[in-house]
C-alpha positions as CSV (number, residue, x, y, z in Angstrom):
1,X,54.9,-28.3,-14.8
2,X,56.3,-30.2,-12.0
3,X,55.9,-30.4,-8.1
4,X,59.3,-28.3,-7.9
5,X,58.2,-25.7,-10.2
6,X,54.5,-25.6,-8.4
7,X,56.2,-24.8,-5.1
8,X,58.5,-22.6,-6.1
9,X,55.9,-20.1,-7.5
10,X,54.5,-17.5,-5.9
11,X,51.6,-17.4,-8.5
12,X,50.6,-19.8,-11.3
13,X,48.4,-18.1,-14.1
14,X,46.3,-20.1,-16.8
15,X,44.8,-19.0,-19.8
16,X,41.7,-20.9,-19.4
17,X,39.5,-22.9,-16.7
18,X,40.5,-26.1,-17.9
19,X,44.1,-25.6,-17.1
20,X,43.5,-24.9,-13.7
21,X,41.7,-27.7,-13.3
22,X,44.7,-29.5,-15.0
23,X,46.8,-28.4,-12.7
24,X,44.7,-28.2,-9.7
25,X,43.8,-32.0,-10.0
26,X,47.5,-32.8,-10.6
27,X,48.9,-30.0,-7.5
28,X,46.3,-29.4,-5.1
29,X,48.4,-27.8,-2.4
30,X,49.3,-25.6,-5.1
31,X,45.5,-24.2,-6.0
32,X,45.6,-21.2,-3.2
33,X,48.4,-19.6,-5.3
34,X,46.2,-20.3,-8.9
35,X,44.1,-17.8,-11.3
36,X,42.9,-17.6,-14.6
37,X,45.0,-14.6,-16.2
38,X,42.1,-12.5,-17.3
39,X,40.2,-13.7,-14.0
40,X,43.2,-12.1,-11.4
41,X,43.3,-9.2,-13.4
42,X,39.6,-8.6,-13.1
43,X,40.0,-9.3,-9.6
44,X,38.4,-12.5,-9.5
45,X,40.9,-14.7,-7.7
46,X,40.9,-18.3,-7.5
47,X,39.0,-20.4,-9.8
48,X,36.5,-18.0,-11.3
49,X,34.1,-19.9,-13.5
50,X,33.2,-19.6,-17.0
51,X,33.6,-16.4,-18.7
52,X,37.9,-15.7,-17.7
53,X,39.4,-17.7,-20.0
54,X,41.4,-16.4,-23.0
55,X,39.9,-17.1,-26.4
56,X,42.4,-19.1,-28.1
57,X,43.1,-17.9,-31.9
58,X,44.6,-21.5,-33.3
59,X,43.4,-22.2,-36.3
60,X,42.2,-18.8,-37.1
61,X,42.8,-16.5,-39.8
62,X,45.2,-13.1,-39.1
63,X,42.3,-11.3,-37.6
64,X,42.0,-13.2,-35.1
65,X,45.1,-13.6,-34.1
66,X,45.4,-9.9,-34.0
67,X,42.4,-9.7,-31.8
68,X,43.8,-12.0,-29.5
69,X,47.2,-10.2,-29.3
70,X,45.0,-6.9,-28.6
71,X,43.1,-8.8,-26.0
72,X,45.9,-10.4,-24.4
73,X,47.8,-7.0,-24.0
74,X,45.0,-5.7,-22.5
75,X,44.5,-8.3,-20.1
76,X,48.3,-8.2,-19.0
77,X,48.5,-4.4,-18.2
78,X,45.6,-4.9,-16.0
79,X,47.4,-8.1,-14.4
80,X,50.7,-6.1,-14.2
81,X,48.9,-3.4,-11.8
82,X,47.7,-6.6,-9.9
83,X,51.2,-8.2,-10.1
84,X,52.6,-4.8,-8.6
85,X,50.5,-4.8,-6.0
86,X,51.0,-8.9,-5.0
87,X,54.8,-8.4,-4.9
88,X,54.2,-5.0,-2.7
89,X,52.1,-7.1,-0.1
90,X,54.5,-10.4,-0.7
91,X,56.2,-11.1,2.6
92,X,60.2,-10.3,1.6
């Protein structure tokens, strides 16, 4: 990620808290326009807290990894609604 790409987006999504920080520490103009994935599709925008990031399969056997993929998908159908609605309200 640079400063071009950071002010080109709309929205940046992270999979976890300590991404946003990341990025946030690196691009703070840019954290209005950041959430945790599974935080904006709850609805909890900005920096949420603990509890929104994605559990992170590495290292684990197939189960997990499948029960990430099933969490994931979840999480993005609920973020598409959201993602629907941003681009409806988005100034053209």
């Amino acid at each position: 990620i640079d400063a071009e790409l950071v002010e080109w987006a709309d929205m940046i999504l992270t999979m976890e808290a300590a991404q946003f920080e990341q990025i946030a520490a690196m691009f703070p103009q840019a954290e209005g326009k950041m959430h945790t994935l599974r935080g904006f599709a709850e609805g909890e925008l900005g920096f949420p807290g603990e509890g929104f990031d994605m559990s992170d399969p590495y290292g684990g056997d197939i189960d997990e990894y499948r029960a990430f993929a099933v969490e994931l998908q979840d999480v993005i159908d609920k973020a598409a609604v959201k993602l629907e609605a941003f681009i409806d309200e988005r100034p053209a």
